[in-house]
MIFI-467555 format. One record per residue (C-alpha): residue in three letters; residue number from 1; x, y, z. Coordinates in steps of 0.001 Angstrom, whole numbers, plus 500000, padded with zeros to 6 digits. Each point is the difference from the previous one (the first is absolute). Layout:
! residues N
PT   code   pos       px       py       pz
PT    ALA   NUM        X        Y        Z
...
This chain:
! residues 343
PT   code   pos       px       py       pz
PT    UNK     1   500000   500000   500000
PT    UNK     2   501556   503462   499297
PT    UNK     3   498895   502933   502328
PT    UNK     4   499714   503277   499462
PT    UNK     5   498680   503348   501665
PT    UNK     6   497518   502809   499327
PT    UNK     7   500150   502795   501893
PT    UNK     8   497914   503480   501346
PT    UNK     9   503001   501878   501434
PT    UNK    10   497496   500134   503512
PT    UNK    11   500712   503373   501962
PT    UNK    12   500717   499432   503569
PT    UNK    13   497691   501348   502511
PT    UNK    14   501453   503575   500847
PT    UNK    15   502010   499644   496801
PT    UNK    16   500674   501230   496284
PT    UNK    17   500308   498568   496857
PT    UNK    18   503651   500691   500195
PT    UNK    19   499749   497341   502483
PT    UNK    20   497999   497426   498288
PT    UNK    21   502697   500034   496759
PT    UNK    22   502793   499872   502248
PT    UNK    23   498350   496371   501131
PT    UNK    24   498680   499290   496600
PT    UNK    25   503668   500449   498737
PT    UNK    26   501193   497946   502722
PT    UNK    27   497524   496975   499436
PT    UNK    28   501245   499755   496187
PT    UNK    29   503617   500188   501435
PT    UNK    30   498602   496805   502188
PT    UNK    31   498185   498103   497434
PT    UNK    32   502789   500267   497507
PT    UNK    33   501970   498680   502472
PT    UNK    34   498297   497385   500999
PT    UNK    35   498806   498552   496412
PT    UNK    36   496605   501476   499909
PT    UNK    37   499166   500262   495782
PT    UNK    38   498221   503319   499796
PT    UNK    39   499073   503161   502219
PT    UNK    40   497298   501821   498714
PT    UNK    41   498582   503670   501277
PT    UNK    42   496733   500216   500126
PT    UNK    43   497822   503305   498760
PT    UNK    44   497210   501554   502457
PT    UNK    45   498890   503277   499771
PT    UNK    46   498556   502397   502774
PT    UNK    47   501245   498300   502494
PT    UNK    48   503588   501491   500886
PT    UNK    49   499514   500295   503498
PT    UNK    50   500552   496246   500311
PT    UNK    51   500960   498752   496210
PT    UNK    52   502227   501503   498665
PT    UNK    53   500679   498123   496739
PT    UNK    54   497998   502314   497928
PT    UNK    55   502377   499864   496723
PT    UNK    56   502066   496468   499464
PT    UNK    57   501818   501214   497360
PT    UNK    58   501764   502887   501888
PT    UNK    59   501032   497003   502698
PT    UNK    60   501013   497316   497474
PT    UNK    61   502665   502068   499270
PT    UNK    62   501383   500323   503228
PT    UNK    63   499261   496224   500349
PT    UNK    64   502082   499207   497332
PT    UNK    65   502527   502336   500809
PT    UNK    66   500424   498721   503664
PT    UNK    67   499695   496402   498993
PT    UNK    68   502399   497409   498280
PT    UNK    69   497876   496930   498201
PT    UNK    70   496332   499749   500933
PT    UNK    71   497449   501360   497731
PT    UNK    72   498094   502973   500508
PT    UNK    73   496593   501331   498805
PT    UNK    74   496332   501408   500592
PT    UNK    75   497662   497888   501824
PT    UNK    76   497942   501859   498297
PT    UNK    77   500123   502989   497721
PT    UNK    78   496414   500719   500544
PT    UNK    79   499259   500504   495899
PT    UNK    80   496607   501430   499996
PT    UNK    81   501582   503885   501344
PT    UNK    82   502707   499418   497601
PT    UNK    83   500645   500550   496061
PT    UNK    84   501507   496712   498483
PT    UNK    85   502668   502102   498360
PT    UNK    86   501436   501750   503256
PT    UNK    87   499873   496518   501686
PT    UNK    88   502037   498420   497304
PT    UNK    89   502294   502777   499909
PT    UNK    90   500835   499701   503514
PT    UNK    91   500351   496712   500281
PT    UNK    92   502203   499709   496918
PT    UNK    93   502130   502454   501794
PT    UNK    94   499893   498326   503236
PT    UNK    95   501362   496949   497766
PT    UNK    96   502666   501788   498204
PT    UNK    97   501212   500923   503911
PT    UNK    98   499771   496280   501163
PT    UNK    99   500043   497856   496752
PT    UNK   100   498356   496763   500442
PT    UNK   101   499157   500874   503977
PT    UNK   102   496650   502128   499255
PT    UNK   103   496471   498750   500499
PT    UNK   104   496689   501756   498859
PT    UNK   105   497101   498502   501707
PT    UNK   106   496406   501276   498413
PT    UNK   107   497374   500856   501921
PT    UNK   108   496692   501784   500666
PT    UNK   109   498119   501889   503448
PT    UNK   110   497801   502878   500817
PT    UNK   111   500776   501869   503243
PT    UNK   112   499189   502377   502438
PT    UNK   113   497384   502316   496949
PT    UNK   114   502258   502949   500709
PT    UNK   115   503206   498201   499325
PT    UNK   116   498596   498797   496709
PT    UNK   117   498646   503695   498968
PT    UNK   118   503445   501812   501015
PT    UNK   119   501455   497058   497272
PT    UNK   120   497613   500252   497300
PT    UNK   121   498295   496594   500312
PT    UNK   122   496573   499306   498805
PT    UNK   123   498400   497796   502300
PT    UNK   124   497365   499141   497490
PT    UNK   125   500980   498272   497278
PT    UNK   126   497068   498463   497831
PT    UNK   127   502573   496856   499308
PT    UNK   128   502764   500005   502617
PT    UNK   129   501210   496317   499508
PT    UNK   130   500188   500841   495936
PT    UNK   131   501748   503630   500934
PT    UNK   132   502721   497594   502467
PT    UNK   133   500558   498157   497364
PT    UNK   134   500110   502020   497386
PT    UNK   135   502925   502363   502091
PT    UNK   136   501732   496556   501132
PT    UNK   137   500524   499231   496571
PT    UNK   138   500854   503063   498772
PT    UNK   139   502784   500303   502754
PT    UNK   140   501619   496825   498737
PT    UNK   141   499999   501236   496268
PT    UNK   142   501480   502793   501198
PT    UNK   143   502989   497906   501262
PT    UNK   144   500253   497305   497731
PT    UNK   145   499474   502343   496647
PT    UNK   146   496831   498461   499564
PT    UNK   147   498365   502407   498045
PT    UNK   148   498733   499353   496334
PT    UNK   149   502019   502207   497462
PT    UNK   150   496847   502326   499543
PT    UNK   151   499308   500531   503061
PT    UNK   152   500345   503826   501498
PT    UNK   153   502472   498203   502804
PT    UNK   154   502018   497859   497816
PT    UNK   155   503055   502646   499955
PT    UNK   156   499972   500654   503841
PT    UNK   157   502949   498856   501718
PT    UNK   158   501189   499600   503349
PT    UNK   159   503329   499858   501707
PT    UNK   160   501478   496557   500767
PT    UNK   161   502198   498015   500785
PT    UNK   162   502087   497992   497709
PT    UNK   163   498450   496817   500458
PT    UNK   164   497172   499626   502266
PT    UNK   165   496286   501376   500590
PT    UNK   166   498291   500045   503302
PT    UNK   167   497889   496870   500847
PT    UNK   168   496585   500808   499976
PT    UNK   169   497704   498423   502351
PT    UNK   170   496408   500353   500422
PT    UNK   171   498753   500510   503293
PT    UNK   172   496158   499707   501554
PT    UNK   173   497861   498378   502473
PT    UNK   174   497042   498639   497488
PT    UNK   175   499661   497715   497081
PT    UNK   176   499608   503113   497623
PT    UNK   177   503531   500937   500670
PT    UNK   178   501331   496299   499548
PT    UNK   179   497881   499660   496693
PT    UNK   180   501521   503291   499085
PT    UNK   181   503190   498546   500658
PT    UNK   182   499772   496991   498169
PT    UNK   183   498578   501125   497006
PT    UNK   184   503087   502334   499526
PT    UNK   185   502347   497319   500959
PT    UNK   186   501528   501851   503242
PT    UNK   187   501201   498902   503206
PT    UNK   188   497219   500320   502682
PT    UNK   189   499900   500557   504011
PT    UNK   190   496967   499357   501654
PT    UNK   191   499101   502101   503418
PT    UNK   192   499525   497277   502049
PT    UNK   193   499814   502671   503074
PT    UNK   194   497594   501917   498220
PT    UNK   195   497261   497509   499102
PT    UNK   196   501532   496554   500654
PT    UNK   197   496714   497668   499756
PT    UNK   198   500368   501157   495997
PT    UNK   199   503556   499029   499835
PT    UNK   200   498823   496075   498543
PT    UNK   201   498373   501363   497375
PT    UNK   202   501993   503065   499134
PT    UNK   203   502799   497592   499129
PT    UNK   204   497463   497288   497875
PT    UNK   205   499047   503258   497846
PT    UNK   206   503479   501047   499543
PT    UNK   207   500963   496678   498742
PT    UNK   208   496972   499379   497770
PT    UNK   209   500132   503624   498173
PT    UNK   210   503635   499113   499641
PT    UNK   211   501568   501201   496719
PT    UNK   212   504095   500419   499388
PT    UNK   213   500804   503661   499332
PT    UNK   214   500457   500418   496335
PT    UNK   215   502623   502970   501035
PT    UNK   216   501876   497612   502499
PT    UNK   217   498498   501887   502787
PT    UNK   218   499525   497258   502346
PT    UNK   219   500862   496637   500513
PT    UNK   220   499140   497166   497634
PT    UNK   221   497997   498025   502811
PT    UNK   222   497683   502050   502278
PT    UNK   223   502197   500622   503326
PT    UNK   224   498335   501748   503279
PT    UNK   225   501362   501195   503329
PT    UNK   226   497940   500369   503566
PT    UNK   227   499608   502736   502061
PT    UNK   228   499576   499364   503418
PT    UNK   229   500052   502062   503098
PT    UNK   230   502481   497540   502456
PT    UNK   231   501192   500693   503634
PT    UNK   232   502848   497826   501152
PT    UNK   233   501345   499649   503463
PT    UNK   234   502078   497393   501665
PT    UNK   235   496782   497872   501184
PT    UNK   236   496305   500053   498564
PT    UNK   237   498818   501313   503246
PT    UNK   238   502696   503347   499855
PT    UNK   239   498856   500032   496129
PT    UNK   240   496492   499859   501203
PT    UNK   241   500689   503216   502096
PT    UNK   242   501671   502071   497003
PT    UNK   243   497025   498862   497678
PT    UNK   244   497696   502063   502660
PT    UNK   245   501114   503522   498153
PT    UNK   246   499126   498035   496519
PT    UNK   247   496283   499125   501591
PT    UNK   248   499513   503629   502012
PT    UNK   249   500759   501710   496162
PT    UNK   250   497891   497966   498144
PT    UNK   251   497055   500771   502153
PT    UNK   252   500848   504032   499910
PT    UNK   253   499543   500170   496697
PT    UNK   254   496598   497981   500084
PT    UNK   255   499280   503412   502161
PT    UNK   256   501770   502003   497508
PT    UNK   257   502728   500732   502686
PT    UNK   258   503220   500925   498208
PT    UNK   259   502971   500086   501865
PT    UNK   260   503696   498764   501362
PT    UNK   261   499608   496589   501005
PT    UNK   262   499531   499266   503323
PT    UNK   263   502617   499087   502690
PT    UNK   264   499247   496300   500590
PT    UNK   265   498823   500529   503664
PT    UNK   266   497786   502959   498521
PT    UNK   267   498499   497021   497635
PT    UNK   268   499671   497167   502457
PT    UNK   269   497688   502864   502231
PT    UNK   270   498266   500511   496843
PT    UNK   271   499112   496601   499516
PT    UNK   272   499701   499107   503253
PT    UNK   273   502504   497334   500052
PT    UNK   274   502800   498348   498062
PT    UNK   275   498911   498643   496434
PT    UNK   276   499889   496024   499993
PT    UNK   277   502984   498806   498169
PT    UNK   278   499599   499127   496472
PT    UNK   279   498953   496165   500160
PT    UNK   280   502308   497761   498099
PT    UNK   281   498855   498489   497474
PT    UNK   282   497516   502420   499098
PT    UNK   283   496219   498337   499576
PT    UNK   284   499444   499484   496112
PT    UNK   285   497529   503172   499937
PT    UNK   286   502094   502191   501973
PT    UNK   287   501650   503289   498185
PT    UNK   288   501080   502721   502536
PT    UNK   289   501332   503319   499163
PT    UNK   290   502935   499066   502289
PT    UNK   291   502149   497280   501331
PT    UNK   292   502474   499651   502576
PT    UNK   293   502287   497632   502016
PT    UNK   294   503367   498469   499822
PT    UNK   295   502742   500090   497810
PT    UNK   296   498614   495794   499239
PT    UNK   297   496267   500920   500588
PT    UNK   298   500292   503146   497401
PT    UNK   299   501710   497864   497612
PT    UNK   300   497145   497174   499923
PT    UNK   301   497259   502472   500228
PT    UNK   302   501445   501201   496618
PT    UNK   303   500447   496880   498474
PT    UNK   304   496626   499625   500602
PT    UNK   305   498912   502847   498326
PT    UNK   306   501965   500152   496915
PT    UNK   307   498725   496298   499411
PT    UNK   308   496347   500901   500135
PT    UNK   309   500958   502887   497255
PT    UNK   310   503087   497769   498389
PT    UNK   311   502416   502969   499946
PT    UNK   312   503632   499498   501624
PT    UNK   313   500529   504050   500887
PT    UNK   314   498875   501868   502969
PT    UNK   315   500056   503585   500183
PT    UNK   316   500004   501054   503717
PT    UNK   317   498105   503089   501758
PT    UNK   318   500017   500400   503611
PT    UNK   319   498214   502825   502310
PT    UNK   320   502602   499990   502923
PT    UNK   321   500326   502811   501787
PT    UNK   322   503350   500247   501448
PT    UNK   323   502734   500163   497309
PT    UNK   324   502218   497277   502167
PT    UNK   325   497326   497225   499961
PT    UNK   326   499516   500480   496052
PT    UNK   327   503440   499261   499104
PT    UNK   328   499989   497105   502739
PT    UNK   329   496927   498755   498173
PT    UNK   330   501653   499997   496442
PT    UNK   331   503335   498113   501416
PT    UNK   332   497922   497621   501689
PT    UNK   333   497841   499252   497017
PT    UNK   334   502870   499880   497563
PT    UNK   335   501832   497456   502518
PT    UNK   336   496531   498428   500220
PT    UNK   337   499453   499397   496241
PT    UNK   338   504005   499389   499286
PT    UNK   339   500825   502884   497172
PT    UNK   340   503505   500650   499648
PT    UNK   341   501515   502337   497737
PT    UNK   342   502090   497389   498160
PT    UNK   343   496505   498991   498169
């Protein structure tokens, strides 16, 4: 199984964003380190007080700059604020910086209404699965010169590197974004801490609308990662306890709470009481937004999941509130699941 990490650059409570990149740099520093395939920043908007990863182009560079080997990339641009054009652009750029380290995950959300206003997004598209598309695919023949020879964009070009592109993934938490995925022969993450009980099916759509890139976009068989949100402590009961800020946050923003995460004493109070740890195995209908335990338990609560989906990559999101017990969490799981940089 590879690993990898997607990340919201959380501001400490009492803290700034300069803060929050300082630890976001320092995490990529860790996962290269440790083997980890991929760190992606993550794009949220009206939020700064406690995300601060509003623009994951601005910290891929310093990603890639501060890092030696792992990849780096958007998890996700979030393409319906976005012209395909300016996205390609920068990501071609981003490339030319880090040949053959770059990532562009796709995307798609609506936020807080005045965020989206203040960035010129229309929230009511007649067709927004055909308008996805339609920009996802004209992103990629942007990059891969895609263009017919009549067509107003055909003589565009972009800066690059000498050899590579940036691998374009496609990123959602509902079948429309895997079928969108597979029809344009792209790799795909699924959300599984978004909307997990859809992950099953997500993937069967993906693979059944599966058609190779005729631009070599994408792979030539249909290839997916996982997101999950994971807390990882020395035992399942300790993970159990760091979970607790995971649980408290989820529940805010079914009150439309937004906000640092909590502390995890701050959580336990809110829940009255420390979240049950996650049962291993899991029960065949069971899908939860997060997981925790053990370095072993982590590592066979994944295993489990990526079978039920038949994908071999996780992608990694945690809400943790203290800085120290993230990175603790990431060595843990990558001792856990056995990545090494040598692979």
């Amino acid at each position: 199984m590879d690993l990898s990490i997607v990340d919201l650059a959380p501001v400490p409570a009492g803290g700034s964003a300069t803060e929050a990149y300082e630890n976001t740099v320092e995490l990529a520093q860790l996962a290269d380190e440790l083997g980890y395939s991929r760190f992606w920043a993550a794009e949220h908007h009206g939020m700064a007080d406690s995300i601060a990863s509003t623009t994951p182009e601005v910290l891929i560079a310093r990603l890639a700059a501060e890092t030696d080997e792992i990849r780096v990339g958007s998890g996700t641009v979030l393409l319906n604020h976005y012209r395909p054009f300016k996205v390609a652009e920068t990501f071609s750029s981003l490339d030319a910086l880090a040949p053959g380290r770059v990532d562009l995950g796709l995307g798609r959300a609506t936020g807080i209404p005045a965020a989206d206003r203040a960035l010129g997004t229309d929230r009511q598209k007649r067709n927004p699965d055909a308008d996805h598309a339609e920009k996802i695919e004209a992103v990629v023949n942007h990059l891969y010169d895609g263009f017919p020879d009549d067509h107003a964009y055909a003589d565009l070009r972009l800066p690059r590197s000498e050899d590579d592109v940036p691998e374009v993934w496609v990123l959602g938490s509902s079948p429309s974004s895997a079928e969108v995925a597979g029809e344009l022969g792209l790799r795909y993450c699924f959300a599984g801490f978004i909307r997990p009980t859809l992950a099953e099916r997500a993937f069967e759509t993906y693979r059944e609308n599966f058609d190779p890139s005729p631009l070599g976009a994408g792979p030539d068989e249909p290839t997916g990662m996982l997101a999950m949100n994971v807390a990882c402590a020395d035992t399942d009961d300790d993970a159990a306890r760091l979970r607790a800020t995971a649980e408290a946050s989820y529940q805010r923003m079914q009150r439309g709470v937004v906000g640092s995460p909590p502390s995890v004493e701050a959580a336990i109070e809110e829940l009255s009481g420390v979240p049950d740890p996650t049962p291993n195995p899991l029960p065949d209908d069971d899908w939860p937004r997060s997981i925790s335990g053990s370095p072993e338990t982590v590592a066979e609560l994944l295993e489990q999941l990526t079978d039920r989906v038949g994908v071999d990559d996780v992608i990694v999101q945690n809400i943790i509130a203290d800085h120290d017990d993230v990175l603790r969490s990431h060595e843990l799981l990558a001792d856990g699941v056995g990545i090494c940089r040598s692979h």
